[in-house]
PDB file with one MODEL, atoms N, CA, C and O in Angstrom:
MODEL        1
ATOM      1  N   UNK A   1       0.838  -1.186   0.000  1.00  0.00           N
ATOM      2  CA  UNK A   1       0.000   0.000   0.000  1.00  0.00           C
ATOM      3  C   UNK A   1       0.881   1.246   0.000  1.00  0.00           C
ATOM      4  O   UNK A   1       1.965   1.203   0.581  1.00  0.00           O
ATOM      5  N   UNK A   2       0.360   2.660  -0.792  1.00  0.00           N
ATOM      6  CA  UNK A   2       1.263   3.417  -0.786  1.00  0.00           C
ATOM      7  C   UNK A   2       0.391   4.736   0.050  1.00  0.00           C
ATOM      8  O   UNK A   2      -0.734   5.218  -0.083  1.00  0.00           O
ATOM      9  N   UNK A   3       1.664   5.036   1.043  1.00  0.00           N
ATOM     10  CA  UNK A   3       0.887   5.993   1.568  1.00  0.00           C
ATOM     11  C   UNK A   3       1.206   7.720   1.827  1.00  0.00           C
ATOM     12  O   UNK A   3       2.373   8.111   1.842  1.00  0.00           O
ATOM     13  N   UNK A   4       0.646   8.187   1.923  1.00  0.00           N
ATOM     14  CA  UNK A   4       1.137  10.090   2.265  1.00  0.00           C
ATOM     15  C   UNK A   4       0.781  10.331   3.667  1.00  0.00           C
ATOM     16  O   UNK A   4      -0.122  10.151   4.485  1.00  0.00           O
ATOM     17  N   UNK A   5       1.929  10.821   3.529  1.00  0.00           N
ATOM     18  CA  UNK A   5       1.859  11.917   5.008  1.00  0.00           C
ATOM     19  C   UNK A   5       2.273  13.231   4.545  1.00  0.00           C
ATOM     20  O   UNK A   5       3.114  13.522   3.694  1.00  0.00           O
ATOM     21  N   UNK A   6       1.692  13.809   5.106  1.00  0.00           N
ATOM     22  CA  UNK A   6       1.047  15.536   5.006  1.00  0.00           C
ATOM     23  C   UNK A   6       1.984  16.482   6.289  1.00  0.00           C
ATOM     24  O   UNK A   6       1.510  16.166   7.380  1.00  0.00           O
ATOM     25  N   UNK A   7       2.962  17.356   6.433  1.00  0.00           N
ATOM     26  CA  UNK A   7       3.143  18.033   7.124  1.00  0.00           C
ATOM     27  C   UNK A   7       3.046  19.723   6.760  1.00  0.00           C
ATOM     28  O   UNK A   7       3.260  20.385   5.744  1.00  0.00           O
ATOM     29  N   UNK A   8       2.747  19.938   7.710  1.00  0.00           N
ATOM     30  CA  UNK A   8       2.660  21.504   8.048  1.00  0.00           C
ATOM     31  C   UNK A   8       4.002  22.308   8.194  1.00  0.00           C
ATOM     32  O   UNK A   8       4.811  22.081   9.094  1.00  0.00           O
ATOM     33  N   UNK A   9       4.183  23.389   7.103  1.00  0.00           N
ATOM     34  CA  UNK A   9       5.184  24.093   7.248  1.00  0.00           C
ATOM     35  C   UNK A   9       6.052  24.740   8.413  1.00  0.00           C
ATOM     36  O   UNK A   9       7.258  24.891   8.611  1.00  0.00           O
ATOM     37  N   UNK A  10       4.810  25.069   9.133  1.00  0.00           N
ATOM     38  CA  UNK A  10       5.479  25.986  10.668  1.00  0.00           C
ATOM     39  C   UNK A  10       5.647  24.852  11.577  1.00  0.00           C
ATOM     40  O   UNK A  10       6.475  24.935  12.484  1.00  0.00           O
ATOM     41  N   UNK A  11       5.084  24.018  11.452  1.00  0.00           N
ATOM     42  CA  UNK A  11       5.250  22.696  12.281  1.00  0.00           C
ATOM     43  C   UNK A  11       6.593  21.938  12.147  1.00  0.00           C
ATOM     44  O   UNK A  11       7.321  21.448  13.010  1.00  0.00           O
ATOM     45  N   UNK A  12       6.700  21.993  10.803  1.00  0.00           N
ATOM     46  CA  UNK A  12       8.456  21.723  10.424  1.00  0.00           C
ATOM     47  C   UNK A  12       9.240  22.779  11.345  1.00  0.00           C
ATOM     48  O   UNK A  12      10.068  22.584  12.235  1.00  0.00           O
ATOM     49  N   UNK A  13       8.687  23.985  10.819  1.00  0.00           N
ATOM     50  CA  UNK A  13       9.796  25.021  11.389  1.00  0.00           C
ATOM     51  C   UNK A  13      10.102  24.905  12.665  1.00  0.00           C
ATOM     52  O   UNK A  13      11.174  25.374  13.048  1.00  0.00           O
ATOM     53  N   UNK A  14       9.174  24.222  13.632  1.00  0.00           N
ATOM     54  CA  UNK A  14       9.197  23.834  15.222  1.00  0.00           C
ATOM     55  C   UNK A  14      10.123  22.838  15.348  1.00  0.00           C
ATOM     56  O   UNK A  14      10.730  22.805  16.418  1.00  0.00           O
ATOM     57  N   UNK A  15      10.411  21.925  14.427  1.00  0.00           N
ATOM     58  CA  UNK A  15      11.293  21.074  14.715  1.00  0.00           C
ATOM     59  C   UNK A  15      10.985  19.553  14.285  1.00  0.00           C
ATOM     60  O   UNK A  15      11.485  18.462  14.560  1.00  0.00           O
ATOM     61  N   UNK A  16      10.123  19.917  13.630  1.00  0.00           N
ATOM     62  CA  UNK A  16       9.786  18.542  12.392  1.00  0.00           C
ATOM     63  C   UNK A  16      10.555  18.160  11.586  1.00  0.00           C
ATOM     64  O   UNK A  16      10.562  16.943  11.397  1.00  0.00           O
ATOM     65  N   UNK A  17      11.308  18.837  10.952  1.00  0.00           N
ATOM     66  CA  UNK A  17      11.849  19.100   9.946  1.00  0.00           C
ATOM     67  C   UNK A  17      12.454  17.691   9.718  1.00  0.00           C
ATOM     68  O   UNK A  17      11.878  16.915   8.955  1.00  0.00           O
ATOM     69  N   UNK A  18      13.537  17.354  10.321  1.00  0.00           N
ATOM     70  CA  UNK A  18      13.927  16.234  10.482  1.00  0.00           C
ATOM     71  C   UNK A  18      12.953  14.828   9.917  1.00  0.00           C
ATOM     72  O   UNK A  18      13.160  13.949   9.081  1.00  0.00           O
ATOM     73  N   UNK A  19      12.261  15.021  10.483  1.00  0.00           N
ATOM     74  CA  UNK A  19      11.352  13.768  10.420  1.00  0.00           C
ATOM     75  C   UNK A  19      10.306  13.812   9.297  1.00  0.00           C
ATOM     76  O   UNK A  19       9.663  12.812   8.977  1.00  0.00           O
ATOM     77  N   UNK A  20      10.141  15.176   8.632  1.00  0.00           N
ATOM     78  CA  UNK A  20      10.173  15.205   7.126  1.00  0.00           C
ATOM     79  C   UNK A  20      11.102  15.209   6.129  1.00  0.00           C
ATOM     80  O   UNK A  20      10.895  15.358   4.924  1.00  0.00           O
ATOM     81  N   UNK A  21      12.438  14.988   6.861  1.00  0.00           N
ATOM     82  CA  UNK A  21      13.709  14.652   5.906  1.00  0.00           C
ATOM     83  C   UNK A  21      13.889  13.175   5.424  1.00  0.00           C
ATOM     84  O   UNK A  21      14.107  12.603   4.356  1.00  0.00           O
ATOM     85  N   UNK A  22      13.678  12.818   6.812  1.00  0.00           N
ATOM     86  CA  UNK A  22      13.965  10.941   6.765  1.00  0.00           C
ATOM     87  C   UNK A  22      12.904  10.510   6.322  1.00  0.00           C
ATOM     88  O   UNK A  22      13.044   9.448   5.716  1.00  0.00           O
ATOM     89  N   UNK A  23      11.455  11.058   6.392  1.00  0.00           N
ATOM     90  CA  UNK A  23      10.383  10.166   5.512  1.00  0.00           C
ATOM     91  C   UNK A  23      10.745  10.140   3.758  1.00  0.00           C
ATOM     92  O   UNK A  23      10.807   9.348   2.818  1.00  0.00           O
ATOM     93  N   UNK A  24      10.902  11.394   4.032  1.00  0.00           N
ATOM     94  CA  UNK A  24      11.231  11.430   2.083  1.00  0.00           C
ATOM     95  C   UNK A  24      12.363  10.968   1.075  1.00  0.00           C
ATOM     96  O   UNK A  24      12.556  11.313  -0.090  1.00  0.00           O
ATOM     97  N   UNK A  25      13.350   9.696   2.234  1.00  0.00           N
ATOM     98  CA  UNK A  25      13.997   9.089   1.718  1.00  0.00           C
ATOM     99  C   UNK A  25      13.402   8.223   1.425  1.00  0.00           C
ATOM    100  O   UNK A  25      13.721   7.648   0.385  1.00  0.00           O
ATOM    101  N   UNK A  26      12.203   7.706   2.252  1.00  0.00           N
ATOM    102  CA  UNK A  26      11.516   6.259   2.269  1.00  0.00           C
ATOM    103  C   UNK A  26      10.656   5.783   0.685  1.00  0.00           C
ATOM    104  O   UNK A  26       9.518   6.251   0.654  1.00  0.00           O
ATOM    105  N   UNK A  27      10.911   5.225  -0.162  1.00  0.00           N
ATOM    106  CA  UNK A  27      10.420   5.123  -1.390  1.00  0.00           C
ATOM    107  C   UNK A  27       9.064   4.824  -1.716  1.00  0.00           C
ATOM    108  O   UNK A  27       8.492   5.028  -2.787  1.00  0.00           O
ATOM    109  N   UNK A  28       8.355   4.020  -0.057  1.00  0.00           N
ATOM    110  CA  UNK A  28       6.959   3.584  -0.114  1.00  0.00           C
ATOM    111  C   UNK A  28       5.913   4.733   0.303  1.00  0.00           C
ATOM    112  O   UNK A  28       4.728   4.639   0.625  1.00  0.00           O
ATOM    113  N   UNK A  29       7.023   6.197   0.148  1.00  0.00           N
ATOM    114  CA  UNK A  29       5.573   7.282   1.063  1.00  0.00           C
ATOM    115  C   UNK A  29       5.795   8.086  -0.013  1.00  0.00           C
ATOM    116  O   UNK A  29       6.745   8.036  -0.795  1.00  0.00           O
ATOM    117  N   UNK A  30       4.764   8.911  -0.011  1.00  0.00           N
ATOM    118  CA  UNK A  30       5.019  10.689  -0.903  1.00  0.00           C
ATOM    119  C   UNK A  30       4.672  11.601   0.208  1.00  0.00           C
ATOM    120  O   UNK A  30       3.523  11.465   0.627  1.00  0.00           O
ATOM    121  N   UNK A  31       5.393  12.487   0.773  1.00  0.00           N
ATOM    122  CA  UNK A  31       6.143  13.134   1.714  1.00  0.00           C
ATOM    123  C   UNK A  31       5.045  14.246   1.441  1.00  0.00           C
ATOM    124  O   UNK A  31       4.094  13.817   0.789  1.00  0.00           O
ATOM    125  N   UNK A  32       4.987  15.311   1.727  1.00  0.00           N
ATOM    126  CA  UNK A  32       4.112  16.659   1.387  1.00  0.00           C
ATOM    127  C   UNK A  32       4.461  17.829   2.368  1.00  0.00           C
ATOM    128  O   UNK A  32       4.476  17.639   3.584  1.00  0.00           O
ATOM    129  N   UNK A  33       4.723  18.961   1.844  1.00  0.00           N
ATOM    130  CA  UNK A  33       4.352  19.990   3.177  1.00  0.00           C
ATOM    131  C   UNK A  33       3.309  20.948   2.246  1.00  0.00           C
ATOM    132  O   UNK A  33       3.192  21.153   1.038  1.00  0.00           O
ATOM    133  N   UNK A  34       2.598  21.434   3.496  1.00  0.00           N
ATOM    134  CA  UNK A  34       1.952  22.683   3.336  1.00  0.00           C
ATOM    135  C   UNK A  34       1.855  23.724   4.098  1.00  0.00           C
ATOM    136  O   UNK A  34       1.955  23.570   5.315  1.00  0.00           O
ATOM    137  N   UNK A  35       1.620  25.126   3.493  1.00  0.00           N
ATOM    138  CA  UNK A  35       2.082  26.117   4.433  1.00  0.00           C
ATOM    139  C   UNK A  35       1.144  25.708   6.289  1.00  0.00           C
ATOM    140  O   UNK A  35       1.446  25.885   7.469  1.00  0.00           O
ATOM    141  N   UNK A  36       0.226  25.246   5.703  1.00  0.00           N
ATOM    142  CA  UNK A  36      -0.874  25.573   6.704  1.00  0.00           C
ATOM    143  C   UNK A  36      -1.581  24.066   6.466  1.00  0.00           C
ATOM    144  O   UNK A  36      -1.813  23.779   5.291  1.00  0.00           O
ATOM    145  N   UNK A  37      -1.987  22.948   7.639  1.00  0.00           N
ATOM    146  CA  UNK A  37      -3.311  22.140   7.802  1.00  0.00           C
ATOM    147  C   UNK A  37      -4.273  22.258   8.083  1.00  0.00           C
ATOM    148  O   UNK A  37      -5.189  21.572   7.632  1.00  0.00           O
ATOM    149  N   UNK A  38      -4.471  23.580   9.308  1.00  0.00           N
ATOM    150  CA  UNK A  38      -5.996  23.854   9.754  1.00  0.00           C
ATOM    151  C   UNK A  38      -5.738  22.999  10.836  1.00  0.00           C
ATOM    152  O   UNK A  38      -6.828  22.656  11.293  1.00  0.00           O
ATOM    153  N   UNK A  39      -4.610  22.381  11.603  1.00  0.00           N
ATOM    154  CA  UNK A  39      -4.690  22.133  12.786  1.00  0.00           C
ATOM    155  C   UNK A  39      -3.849  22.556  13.697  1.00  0.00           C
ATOM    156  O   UNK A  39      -2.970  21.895  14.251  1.00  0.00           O
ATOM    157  N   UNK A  40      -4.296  24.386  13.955  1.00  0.00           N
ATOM    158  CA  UNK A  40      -3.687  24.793  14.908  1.00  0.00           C
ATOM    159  C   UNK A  40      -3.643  24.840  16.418  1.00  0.00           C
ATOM    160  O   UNK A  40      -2.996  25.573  17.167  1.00  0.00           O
ATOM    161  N   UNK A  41      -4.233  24.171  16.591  1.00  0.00           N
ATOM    162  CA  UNK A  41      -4.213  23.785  18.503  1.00  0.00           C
ATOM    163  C   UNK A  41      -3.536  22.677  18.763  1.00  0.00           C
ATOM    164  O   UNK A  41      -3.166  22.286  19.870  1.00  0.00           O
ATOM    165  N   UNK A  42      -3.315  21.980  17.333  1.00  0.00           N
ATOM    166  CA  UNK A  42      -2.244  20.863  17.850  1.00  0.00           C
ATOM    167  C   UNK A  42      -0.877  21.227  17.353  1.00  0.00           C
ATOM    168  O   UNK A  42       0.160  20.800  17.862  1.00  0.00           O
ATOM    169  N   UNK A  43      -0.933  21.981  16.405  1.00  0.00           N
ATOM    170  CA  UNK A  43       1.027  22.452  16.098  1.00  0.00           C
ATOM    171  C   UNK A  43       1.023  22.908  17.055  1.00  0.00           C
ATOM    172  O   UNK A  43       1.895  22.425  17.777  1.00  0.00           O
ATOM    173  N   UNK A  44       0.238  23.945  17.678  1.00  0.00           N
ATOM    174  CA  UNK A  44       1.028  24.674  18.626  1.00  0.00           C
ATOM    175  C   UNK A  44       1.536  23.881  20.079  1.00  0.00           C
ATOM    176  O   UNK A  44       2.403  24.290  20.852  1.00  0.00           O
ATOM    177  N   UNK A  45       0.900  22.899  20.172  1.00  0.00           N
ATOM    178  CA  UNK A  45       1.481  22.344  21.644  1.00  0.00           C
ATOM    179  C   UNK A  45       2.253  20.725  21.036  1.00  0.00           C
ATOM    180  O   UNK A  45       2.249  19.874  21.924  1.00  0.00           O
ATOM    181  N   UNK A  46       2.733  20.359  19.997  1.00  0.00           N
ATOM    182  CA  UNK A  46       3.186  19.345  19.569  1.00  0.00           C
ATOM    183  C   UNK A  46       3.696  18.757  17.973  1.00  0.00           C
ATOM    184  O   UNK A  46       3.526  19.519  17.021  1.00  0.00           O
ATOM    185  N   UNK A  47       3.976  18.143  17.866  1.00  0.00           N
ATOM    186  CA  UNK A  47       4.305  17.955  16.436  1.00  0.00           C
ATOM    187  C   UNK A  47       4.097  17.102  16.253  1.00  0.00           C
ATOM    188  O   UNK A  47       4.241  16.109  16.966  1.00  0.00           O
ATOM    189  N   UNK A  48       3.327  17.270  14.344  1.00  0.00           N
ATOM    190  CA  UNK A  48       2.202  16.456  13.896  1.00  0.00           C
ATOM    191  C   UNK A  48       2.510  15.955  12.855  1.00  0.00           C
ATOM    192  O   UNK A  48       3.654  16.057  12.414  1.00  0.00           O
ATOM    193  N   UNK A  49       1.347  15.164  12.104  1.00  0.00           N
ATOM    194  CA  UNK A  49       1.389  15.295  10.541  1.00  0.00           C
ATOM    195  C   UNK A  49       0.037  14.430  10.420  1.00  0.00           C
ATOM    196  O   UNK A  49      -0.603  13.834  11.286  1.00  0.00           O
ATOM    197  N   UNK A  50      -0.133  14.550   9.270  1.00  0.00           N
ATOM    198  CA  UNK A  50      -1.546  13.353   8.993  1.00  0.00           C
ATOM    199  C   UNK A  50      -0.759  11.892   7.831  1.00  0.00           C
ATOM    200  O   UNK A  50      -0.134  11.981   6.774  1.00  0.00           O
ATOM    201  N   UNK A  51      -1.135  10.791   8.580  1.00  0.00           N
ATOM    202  CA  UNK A  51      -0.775   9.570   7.374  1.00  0.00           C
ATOM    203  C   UNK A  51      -1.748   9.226   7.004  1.00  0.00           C
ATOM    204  O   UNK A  51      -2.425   8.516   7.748  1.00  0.00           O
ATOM    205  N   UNK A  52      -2.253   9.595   5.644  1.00  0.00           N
ATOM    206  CA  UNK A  52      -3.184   9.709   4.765  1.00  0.00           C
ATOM    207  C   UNK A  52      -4.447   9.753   5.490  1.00  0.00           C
ATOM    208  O   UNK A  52      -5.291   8.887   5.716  1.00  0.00           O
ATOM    209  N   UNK A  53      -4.349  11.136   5.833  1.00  0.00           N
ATOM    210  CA  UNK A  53      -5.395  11.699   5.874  1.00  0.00           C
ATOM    211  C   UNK A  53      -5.516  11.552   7.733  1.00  0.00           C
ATOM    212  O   UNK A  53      -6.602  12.126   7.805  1.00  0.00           O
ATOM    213  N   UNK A  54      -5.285  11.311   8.765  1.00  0.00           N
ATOM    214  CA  UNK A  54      -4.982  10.714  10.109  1.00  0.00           C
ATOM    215  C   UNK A  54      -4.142  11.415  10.839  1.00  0.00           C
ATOM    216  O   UNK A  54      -2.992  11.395  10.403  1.00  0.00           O
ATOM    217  N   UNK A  55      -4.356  12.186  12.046  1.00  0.00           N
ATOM    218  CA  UNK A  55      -3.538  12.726  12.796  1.00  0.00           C
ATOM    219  C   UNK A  55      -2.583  11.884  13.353  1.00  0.00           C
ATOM    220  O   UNK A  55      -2.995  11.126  14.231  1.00  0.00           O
ATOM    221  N   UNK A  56      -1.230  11.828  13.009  1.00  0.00           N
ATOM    222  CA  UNK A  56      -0.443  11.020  13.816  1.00  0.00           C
ATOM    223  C   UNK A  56       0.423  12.470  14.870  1.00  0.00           C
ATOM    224  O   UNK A  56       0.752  13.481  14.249  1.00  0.00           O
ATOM    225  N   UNK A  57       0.680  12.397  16.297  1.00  0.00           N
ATOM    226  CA  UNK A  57       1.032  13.317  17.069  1.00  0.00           C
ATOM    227  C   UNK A  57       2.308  12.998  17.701  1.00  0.00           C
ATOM    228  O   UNK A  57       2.300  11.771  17.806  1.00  0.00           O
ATOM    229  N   UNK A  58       3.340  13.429  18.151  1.00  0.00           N
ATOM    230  CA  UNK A  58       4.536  13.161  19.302  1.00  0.00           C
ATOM    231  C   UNK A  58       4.752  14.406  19.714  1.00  0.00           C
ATOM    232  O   UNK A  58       4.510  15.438  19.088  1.00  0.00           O
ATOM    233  N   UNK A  59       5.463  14.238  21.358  1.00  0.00           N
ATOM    234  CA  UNK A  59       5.999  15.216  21.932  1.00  0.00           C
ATOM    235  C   UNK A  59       7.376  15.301  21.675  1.00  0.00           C
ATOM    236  O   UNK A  59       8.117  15.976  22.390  1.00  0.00           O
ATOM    237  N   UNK A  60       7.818  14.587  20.585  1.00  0.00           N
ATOM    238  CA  UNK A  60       9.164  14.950  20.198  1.00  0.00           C
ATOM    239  C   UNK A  60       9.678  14.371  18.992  1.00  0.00           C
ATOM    240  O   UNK A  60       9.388  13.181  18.872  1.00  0.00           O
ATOM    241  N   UNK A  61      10.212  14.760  18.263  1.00  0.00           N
ATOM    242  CA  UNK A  61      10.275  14.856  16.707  1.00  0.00           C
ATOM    243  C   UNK A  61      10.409  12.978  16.682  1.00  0.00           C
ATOM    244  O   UNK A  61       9.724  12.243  15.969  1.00  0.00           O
ATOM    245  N   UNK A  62      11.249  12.629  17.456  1.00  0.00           N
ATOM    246  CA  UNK A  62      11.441  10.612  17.686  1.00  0.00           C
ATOM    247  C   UNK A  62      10.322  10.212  17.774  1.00  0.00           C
ATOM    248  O   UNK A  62      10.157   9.192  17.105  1.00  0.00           O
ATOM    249  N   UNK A  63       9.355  10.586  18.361  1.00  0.00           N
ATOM    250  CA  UNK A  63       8.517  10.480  18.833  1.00  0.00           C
ATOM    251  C   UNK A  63       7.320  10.441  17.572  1.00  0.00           C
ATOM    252  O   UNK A  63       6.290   9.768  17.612  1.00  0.00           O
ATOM    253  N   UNK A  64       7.621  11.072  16.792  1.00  0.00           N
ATOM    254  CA  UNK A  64       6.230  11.392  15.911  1.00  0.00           C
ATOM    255  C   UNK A  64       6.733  10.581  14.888  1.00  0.00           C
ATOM    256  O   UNK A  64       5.956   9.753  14.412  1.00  0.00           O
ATOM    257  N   UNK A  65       8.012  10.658  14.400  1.00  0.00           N
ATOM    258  CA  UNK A  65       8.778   9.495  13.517  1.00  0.00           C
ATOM    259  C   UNK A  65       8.095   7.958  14.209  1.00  0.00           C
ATOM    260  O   UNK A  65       7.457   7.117  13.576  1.00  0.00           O
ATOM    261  N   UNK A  66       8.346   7.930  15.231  1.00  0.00           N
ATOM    262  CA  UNK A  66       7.898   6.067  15.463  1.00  0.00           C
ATOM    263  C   UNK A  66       6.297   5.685  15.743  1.00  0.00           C
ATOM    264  O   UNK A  66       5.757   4.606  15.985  1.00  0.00           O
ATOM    265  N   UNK A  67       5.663   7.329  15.574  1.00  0.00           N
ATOM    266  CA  UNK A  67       4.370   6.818  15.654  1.00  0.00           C
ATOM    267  C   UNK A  67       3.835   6.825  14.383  1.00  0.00           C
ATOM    268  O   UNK A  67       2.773   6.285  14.073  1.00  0.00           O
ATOM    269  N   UNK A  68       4.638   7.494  13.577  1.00  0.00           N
ATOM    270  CA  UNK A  68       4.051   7.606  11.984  1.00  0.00           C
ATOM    271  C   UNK A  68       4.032   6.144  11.147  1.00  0.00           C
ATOM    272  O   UNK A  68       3.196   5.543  10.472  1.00  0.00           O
ATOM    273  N   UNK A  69       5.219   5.944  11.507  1.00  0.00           N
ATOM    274  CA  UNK A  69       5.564   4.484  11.052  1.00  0.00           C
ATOM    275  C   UNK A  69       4.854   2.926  11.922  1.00  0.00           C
ATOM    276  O   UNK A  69       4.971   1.755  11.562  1.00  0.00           O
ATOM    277  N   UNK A  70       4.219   3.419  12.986  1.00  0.00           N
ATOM    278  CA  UNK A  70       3.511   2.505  13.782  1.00  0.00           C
ATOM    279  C   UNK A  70       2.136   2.848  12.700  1.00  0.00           C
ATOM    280  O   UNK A  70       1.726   2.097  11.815  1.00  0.00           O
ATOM    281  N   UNK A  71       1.718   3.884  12.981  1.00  0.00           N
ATOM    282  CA  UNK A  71       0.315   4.313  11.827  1.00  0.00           C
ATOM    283  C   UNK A  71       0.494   3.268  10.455  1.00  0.00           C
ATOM    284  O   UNK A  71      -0.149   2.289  10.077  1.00  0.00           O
ATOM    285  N   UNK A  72       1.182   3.679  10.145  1.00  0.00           N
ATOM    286  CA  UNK A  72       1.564   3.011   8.542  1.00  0.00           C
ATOM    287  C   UNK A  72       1.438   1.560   8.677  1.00  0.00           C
ATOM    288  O   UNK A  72       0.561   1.030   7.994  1.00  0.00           O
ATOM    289  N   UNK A  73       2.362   0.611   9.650  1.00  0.00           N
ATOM    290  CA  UNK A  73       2.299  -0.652   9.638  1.00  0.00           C
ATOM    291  C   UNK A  73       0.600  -1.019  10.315  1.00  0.00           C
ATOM    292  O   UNK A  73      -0.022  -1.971   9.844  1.00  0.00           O
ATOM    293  N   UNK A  74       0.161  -0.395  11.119  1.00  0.00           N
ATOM    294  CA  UNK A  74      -1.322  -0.633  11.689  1.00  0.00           C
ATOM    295  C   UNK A  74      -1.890  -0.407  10.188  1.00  0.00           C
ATOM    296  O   UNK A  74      -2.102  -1.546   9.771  1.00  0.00           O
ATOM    297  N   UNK A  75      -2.210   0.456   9.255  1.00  0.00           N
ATOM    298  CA  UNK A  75      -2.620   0.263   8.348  1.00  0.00           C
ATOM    299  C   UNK A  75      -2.630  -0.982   7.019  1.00  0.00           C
ATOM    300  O   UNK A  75      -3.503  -1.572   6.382  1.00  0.00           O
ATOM    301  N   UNK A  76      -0.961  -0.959   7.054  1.00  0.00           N
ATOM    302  CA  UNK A  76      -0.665  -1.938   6.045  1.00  0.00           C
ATOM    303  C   UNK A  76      -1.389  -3.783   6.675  1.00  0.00           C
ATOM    304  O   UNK A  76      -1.591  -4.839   6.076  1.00  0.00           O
ATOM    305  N   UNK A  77      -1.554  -3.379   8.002  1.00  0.00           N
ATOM    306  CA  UNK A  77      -2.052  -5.002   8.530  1.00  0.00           C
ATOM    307  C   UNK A  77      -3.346  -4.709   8.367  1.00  0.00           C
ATOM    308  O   UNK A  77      -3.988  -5.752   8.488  1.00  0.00           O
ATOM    309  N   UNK A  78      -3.813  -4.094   8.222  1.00  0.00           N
ATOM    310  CA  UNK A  78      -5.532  -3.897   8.099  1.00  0.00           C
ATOM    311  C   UNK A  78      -6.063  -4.126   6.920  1.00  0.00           C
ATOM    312  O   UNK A  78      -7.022  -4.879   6.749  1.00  0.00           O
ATOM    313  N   UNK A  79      -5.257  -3.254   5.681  1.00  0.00           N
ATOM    314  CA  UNK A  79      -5.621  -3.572   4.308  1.00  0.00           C
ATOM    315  C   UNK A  79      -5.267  -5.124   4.275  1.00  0.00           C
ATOM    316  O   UNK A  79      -5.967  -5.742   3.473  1.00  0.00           O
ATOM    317  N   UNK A  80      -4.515  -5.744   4.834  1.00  0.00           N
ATOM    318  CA  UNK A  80      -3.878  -7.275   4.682  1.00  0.00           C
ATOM    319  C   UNK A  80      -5.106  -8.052   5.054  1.00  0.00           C
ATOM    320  O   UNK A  80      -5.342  -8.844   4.141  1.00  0.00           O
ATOM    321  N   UNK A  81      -5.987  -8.150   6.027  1.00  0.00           N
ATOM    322  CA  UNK A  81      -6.774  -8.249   6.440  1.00  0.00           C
ATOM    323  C   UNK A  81      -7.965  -8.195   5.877  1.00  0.00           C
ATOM    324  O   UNK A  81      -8.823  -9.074   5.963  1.00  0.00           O
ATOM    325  N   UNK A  82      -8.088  -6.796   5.073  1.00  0.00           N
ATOM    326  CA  UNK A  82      -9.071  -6.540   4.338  1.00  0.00           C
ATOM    327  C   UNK A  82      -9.267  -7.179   3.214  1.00  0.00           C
ATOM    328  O   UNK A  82     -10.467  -7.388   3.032  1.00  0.00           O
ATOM    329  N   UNK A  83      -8.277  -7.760   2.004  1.00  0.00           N
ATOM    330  CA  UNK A  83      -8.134  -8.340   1.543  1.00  0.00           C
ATOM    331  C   UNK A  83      -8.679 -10.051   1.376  1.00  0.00           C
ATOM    332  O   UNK A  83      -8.964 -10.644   0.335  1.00  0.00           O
ATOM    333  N   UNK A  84      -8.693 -10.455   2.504  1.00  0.00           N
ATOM    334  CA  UNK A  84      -8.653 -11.851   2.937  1.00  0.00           C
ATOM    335  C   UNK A  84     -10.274 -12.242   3.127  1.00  0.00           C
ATOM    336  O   UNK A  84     -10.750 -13.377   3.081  1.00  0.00           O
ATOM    337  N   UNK A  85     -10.747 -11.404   3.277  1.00  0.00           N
ATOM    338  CA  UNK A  85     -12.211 -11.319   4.113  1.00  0.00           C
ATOM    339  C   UNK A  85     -13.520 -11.467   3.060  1.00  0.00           C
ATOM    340  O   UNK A  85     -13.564 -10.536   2.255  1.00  0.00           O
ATOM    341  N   UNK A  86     -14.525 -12.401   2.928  1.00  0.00           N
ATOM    342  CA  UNK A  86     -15.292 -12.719   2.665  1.00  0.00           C
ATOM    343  C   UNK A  86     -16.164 -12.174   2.645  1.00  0.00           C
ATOM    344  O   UNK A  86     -17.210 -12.696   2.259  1.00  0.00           O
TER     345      UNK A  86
ENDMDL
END
């Protein structure tokens, strides 16, 4: 399954950045920023992104990296799943 994650520009600028560097090496995602998501009560106290379409959140840039990629594999087992089903 191929998936996007969506980050927010000023949200990078907080200290995302990173963790929109290392996704966009990854060949199975398409990476994105935009100036703005429309979810400002959560940039401002944390750093975010959406995996396709899904708030994934951490209190620290490691943090949002291993939950993004937890998102992704919870997904990829679901479509696996979905697949199988009668």
């Amino acid at each position: 399954m191929y998936h996007i994650v969506e980050f927010c520009s000023s949200n990078m600028l907080k200290g995302s950045q990173n963790v929109y560097d290392t996704l966009q090496k990854d060949p199975e995602l398409d990476v994105v920023d935009y100036g703005c998501l429309s979810n400002c009560g959560i940039c401002s106290k944390m750093f975010f992104a959406y995996v396709n379409g899904k708030t994934v959140s951490g209190k620290t840039p490691e943090q949002l990296l291993e939950r993004i990629y937890k998102q992704i594999e919870k997904e990829d087992e679901k479509s696996k799943l979905d697949r199988y089903q009668f």
